[in-house]
C-alpha positions in Angstrom: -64.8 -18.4 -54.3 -64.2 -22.4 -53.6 -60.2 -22.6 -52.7 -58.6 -26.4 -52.3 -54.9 -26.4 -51.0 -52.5 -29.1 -51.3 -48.7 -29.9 -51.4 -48.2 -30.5 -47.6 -46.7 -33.2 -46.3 -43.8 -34.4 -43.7 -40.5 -33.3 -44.0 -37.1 -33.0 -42.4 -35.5 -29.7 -41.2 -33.6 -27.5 -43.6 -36.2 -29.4 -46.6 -38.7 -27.7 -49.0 -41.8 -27.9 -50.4 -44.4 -26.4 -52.0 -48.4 -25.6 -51.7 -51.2 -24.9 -54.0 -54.3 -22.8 -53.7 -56.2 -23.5 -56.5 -59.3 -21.0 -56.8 -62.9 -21.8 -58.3 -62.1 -18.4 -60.5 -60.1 -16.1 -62.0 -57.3 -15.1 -59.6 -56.4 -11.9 -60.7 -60.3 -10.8 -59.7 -59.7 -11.1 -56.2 -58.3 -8.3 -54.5 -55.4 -10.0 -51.9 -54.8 -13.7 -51.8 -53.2 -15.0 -48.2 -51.4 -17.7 -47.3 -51.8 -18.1 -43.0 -50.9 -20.9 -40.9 -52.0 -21.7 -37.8 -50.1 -24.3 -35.1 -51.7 -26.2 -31.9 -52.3 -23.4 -29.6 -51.7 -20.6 -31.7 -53.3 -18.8 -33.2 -53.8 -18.0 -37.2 -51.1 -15.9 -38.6 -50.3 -14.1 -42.0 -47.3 -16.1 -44.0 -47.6 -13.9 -47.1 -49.9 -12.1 -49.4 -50.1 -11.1 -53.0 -52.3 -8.6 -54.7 -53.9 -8.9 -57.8 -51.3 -6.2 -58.9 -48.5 -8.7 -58.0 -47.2 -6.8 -54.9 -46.3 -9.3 -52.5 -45.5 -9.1 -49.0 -44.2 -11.5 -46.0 -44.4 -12.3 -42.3 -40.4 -11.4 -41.1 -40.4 -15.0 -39.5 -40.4 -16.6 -43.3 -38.8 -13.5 -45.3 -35.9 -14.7 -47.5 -37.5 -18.9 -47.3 -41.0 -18.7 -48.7 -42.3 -16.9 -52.0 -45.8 -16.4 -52.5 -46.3 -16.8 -56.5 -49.3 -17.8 -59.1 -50.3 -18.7 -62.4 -53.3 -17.2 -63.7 -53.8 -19.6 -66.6 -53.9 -22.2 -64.0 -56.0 -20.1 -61.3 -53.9 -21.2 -58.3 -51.4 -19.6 -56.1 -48.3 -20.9 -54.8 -46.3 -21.1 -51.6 -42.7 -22.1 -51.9 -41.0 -23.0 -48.9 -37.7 -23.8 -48.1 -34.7 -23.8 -45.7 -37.8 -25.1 -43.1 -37.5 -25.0 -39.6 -39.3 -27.4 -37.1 -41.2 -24.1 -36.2 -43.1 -23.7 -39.4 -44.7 -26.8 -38.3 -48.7 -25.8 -38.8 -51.9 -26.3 -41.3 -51.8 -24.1 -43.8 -54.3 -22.0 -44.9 -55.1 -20.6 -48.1 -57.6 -17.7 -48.2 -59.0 -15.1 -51.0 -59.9 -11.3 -49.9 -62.5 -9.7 -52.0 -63.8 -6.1 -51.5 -67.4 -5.3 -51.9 -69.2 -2.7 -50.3 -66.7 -5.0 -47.4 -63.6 -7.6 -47.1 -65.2 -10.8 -47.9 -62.9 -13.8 -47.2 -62.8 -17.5 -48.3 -60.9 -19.6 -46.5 -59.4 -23.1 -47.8 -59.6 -26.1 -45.7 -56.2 -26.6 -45.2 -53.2 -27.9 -45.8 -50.9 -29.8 -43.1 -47.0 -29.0 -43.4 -44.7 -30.8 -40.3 -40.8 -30.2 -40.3 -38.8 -33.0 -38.0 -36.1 -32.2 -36.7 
C-alpha cells in the first residue's frame, strides 16, 4: 500500500495541528495503521496505533494530546496533536501493518512537525 502524509508544519509551543495518512486502499483492510516519529539522533518511535477494529493505543509521552483517528470513505488516517511541546519536534511517519503468512509494513515518506519554543 502507497501512503502520502501531510499536515506538518512549524509551530509554537502549546499549538496544534494535525496530519494525514492517506492510503492507496481501503483502510479498514490493513491490519494496524502507525503513526511513529523519529528526531535527529533518535531513533524511530511508536506515537499511536489503530486497528482495523478501531482499538487505539498511545505512546505515554503523547497520551491525553494526540488522537489517532480515520475516515474510511476518505482512506486516510489522522493524527491530531495538540498542547505540543518543543520535544515532539520530529518527521512523522505514517506506516500500514499488513499480516500475510508475515507483518508486511509500508512506510510513508514523512511528514516534518517542529514546535518553537
Amino acid at each position: 500500500v502507497q501512503l502520502v502524509e501531510s499536515g506538518g508544519g512549524l509551530v509554537q509551543a502549546g499549538g496544534s495541528l494535525r496530519l494525514s495518512c492517506a492510503a492507496s486502499r481501503n483502510i479498514f483492510s490493513i491490519n494496524v495503521m502507525e503513526w511513529y516519529r523519529q528526531a535527529p539522533g533518535q531513533q524511530r518511535e511508536l506515537v499511536a496505533r489503530i486497528t482495523s477494529l478501531g482499538s487505539k493505543d498511545y505512546a505515554d509521552s503523547v497520551r491525553g494530546r494526540f488522537t489517532i483517528s480515520r475516515d474510511g470513505a476518505k482512506n486516510t488516517v489522522y493524527l491530531q496533536m495538540s498542547s505540543l511541546k518543543p520535544e515532539d519536534t520530529a518527521v512523522y511517519y505514517c506506516n500500514a501493518r499488513t499480516w500475510d503468512d508475515d507483518w508486511d509494513d509500508d512506510w510513508g515518506q514523512g511528514t516534518q512537525v517542529t514546535v518553537s519554543s
